[in-house]
Backbone as XML, in Angstrom:
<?xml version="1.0"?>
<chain id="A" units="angstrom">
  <residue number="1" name="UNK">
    <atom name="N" x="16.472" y="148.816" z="-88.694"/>
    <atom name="CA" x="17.086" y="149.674" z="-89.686"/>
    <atom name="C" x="18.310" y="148.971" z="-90.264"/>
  </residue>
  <residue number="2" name="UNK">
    <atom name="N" x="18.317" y="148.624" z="-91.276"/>
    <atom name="CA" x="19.337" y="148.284" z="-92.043"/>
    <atom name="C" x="20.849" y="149.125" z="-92.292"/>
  </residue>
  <residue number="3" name="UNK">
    <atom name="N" x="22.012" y="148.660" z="-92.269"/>
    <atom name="CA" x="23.359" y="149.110" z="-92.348"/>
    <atom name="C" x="23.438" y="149.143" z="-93.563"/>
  </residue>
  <residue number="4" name="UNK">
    <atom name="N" x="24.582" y="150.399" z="-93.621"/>
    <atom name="CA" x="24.568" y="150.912" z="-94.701"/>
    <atom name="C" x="25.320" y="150.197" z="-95.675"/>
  </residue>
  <residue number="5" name="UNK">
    <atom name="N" x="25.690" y="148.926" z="-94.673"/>
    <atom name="CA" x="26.726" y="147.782" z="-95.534"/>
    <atom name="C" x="25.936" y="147.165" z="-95.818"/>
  </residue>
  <residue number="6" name="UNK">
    <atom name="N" x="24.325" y="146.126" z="-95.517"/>
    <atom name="CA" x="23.611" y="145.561" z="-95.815"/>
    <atom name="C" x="23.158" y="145.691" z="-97.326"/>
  </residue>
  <residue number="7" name="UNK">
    <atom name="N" x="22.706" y="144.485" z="-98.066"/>
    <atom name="CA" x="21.672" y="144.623" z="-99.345"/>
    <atom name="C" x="21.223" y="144.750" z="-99.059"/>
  </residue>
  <residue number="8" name="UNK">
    <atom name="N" x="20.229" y="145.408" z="-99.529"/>
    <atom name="CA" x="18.561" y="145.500" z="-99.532"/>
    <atom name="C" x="18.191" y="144.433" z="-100.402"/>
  </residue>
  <residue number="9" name="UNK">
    <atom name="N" x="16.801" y="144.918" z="-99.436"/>
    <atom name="CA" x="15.719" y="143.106" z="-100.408"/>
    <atom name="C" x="15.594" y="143.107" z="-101.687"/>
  </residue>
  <residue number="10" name="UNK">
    <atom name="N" x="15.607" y="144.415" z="-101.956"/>
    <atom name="CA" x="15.450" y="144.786" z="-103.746"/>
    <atom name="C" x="16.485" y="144.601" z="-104.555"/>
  </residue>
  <residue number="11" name="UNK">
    <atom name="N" x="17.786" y="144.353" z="-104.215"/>
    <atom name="CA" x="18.712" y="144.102" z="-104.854"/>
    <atom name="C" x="19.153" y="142.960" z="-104.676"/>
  </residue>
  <residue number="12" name="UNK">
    <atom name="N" x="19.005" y="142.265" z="-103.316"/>
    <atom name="CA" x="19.202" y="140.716" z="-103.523"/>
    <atom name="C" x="18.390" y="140.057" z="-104.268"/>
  </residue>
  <residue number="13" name="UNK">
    <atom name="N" x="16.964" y="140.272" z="-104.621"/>
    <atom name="CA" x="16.134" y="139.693" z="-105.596"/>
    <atom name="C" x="16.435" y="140.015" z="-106.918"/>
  </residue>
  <residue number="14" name="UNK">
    <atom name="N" x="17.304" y="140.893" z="-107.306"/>
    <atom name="CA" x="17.887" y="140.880" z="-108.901"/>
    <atom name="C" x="19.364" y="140.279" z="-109.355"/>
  </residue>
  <residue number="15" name="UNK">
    <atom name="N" x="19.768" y="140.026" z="-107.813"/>
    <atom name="CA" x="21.242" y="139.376" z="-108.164"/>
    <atom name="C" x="21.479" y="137.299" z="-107.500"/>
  </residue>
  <residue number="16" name="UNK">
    <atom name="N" x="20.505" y="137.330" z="-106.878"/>
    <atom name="CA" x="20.474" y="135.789" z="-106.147"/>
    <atom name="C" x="20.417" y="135.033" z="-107.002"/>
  </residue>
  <residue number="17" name="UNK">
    <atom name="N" x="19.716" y="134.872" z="-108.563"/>
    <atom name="CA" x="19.902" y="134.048" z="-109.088"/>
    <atom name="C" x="21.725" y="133.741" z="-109.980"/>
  </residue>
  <residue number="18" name="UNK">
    <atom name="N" x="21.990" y="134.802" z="-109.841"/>
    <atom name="CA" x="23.140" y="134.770" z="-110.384"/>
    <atom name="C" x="24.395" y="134.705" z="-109.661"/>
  </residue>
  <residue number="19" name="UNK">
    <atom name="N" x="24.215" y="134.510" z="-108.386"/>
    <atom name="CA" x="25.113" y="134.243" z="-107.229"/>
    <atom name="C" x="25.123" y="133.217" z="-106.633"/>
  </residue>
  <residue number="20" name="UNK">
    <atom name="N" x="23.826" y="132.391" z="-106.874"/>
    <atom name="CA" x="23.683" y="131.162" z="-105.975"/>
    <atom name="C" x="22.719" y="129.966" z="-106.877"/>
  </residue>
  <residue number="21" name="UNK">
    <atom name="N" x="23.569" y="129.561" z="-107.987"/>
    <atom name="CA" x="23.294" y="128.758" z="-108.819"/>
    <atom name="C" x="22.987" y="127.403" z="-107.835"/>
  </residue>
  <residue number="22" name="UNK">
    <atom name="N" x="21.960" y="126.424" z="-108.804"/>
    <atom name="CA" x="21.426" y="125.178" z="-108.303"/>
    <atom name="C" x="22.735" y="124.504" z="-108.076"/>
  </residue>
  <residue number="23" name="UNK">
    <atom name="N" x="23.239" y="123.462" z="-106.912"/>
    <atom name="CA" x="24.406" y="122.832" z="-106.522"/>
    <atom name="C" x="23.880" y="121.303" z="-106.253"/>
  </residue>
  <residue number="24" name="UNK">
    <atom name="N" x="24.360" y="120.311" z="-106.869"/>
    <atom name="CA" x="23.688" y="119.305" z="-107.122"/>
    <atom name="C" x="24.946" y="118.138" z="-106.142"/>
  </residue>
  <residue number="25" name="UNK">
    <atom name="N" x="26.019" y="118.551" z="-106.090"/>
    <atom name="CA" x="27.280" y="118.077" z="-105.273"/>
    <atom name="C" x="27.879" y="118.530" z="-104.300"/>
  </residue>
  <residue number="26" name="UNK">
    <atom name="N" x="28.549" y="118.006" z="-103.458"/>
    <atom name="CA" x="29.027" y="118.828" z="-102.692"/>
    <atom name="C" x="28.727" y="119.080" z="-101.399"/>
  </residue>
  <residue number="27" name="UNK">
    <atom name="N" x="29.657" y="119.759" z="-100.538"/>
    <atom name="CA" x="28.838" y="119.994" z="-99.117"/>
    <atom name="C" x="27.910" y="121.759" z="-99.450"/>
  </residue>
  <residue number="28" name="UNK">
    <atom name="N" x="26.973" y="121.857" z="-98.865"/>
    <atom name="CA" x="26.157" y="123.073" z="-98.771"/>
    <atom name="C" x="26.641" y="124.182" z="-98.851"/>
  </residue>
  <residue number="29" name="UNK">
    <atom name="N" x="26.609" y="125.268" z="-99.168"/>
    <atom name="CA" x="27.310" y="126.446" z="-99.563"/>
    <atom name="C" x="26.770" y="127.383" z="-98.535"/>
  </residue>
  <residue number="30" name="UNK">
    <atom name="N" x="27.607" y="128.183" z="-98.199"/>
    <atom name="CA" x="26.958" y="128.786" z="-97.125"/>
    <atom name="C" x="26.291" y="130.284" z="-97.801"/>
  </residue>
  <residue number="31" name="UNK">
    <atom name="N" x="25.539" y="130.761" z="-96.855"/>
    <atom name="CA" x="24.598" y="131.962" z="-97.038"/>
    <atom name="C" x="25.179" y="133.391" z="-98.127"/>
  </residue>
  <residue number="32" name="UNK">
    <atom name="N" x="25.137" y="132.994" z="-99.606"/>
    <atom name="CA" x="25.467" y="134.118" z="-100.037"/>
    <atom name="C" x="25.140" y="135.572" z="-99.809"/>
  </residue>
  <residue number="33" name="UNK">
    <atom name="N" x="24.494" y="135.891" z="-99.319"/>
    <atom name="CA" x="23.608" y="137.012" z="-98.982"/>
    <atom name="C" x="24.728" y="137.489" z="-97.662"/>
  </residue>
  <residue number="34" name="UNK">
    <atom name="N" x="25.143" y="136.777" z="-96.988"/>
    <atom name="CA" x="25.903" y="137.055" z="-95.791"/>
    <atom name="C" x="27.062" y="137.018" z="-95.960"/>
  </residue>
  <residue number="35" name="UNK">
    <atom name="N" x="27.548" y="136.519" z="-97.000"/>
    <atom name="CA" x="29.236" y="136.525" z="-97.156"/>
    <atom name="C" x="29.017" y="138.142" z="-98.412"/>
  </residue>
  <residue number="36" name="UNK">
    <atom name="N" x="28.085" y="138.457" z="-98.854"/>
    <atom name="CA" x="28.082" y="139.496" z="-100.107"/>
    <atom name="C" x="28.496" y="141.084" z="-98.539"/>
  </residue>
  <residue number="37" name="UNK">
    <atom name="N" x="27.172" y="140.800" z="-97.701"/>
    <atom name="CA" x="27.105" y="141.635" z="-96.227"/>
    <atom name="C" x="28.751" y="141.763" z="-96.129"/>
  </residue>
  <residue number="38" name="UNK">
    <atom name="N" x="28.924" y="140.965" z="-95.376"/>
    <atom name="CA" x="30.553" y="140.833" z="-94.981"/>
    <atom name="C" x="31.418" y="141.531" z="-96.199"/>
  </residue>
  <residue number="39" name="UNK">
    <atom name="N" x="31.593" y="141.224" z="-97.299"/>
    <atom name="CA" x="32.749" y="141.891" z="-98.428"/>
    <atom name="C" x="32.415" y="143.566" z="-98.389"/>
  </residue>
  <residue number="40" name="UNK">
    <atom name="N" x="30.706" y="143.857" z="-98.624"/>
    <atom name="CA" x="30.490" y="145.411" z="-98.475"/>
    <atom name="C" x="31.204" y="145.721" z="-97.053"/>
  </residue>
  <residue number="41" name="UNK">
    <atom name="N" x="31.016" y="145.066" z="-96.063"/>
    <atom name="CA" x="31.197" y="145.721" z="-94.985"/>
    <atom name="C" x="32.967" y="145.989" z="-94.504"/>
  </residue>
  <residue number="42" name="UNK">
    <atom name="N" x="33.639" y="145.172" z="-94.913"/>
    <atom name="CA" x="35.036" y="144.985" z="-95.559"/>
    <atom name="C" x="35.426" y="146.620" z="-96.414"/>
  </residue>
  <residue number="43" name="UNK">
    <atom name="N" x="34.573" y="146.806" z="-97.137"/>
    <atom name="CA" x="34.479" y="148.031" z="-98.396"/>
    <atom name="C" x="34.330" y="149.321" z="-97.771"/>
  </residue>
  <residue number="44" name="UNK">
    <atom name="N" x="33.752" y="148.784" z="-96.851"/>
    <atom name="CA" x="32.717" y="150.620" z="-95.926"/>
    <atom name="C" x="33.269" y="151.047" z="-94.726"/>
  </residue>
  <residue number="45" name="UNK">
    <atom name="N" x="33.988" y="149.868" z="-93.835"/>
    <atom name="CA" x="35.046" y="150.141" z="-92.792"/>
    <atom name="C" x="35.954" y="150.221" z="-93.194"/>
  </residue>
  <residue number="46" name="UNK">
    <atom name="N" x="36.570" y="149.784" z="-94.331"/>
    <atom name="CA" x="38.012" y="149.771" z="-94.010"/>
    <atom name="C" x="39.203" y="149.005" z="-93.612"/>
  </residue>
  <residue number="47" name="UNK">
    <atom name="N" x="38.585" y="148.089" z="-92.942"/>
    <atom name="CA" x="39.071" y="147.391" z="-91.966"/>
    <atom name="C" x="39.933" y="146.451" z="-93.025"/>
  </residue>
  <residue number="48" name="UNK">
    <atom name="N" x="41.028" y="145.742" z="-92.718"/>
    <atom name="CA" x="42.082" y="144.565" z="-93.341"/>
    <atom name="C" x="41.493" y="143.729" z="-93.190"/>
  </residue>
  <residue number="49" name="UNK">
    <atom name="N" x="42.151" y="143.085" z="-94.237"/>
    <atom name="CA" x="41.767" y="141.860" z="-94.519"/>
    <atom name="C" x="42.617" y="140.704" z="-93.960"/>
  </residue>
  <residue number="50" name="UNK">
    <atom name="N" x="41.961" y="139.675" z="-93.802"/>
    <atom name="CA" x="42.918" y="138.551" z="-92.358"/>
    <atom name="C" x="43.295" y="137.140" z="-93.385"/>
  </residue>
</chain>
C-alpha cells in the first residue's frame, strides 16, 4: 500500500519527462522519483527542514 506521501505510477509517468531530462555530463543524478517522495513527505509531516 502506498503512502499518502508517495507518487503514484500515474503521475510519475506524466511528470518524469520533465523532471529528469537526458544528462550527457556529469556525475549521475540521483533518483528523482525519491527525492520528489522525500519533499511530499517533508509537506505531509511537517517535520523541519535540516
Amino acid at each position: 500500500m502506498a503512502k499518502r506521501y508517495e507518487l503514484p505510477d500515474a503521475a510519475w509517468e506524466l511528470i518524469k519527462d520533465l523532471v529528469s531530462p537526458e544528462q550527457k555530463m556529469g556525475r549521475p543524478r540521483s533518483d528523482d522519483r525519491l527525492l520528489l517522495n522525500g519533499i511530499f513527505w517533508i509537506l505531509c509531516s511537517g517535520a523541519a527542514w535540516r
